[in-house]
C-alpha positions in Angstrom: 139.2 82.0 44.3 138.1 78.5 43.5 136.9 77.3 40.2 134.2 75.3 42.0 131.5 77.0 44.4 132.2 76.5 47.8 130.3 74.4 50.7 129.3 78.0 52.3 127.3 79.1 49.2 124.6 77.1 50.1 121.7 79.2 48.8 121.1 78.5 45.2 120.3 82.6 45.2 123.6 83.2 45.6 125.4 81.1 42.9 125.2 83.5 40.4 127.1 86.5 42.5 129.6 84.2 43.6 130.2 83.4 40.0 130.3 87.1 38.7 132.7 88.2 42.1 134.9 84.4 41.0 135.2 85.8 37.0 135.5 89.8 38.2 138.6 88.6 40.3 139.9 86.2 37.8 140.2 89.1 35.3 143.0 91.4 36.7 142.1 90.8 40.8 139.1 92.9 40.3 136.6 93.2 43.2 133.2 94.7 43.1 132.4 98.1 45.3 129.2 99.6 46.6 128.1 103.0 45.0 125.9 105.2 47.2 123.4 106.3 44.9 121.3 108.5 47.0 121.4 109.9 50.6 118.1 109.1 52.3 117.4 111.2 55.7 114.6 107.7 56.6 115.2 104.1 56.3 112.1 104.1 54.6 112.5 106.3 51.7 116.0 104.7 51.2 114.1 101.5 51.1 111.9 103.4 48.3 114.4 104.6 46.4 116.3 101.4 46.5 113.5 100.0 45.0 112.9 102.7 42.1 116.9 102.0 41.4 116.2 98.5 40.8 113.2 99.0 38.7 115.5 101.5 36.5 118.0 98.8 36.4 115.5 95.9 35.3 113.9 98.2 33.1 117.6 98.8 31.6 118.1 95.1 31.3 120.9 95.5 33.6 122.4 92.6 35.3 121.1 92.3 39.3 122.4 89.9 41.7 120.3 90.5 44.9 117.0 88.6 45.6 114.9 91.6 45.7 115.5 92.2 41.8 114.0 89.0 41.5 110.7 89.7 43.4 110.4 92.9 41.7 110.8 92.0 38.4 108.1 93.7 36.2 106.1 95.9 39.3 106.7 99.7 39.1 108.7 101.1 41.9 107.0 102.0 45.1 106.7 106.1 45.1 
């Protein structure tokens, strides 16, 4: 993976995932993977529980890369 970010990144959102995926690779060939966390039987209450995840995570101080981390920063998760 290139040191700089490429033309395709355009979205300034995205710059810092490409940079964690660029330095996860760079250290052994790592690559990130999804976790299903929970089995939702609606796309609704996975969209819910989604949510409450993130809110855990930000409440952790966990690093998020996705854009909805961002607009959910500091509101309680939707139950």
């Amino acid at each position: 993976m290139p040191d700089e970010i490429p033309w395709w990144v355009r979205s300034p959102d995205l710059r810092p995932l490409y940079v964690w995926i660029r330095d996860l690779y760079s250290d052994g060939e790592r690559l990130p993977t999804m976790v299903v966390h929970e089995w939702c039987a609606t796309q609704a209450r996975a969209r819910v529980a989604e949510r409450a995840l993130i809110c855990e995570c930000l409440r952790q101080q966990l690093p998020l890369f996705n854009s909805e981390a961002g607009m959910l920063a500091g509101r309680p998760p939707l139950i």
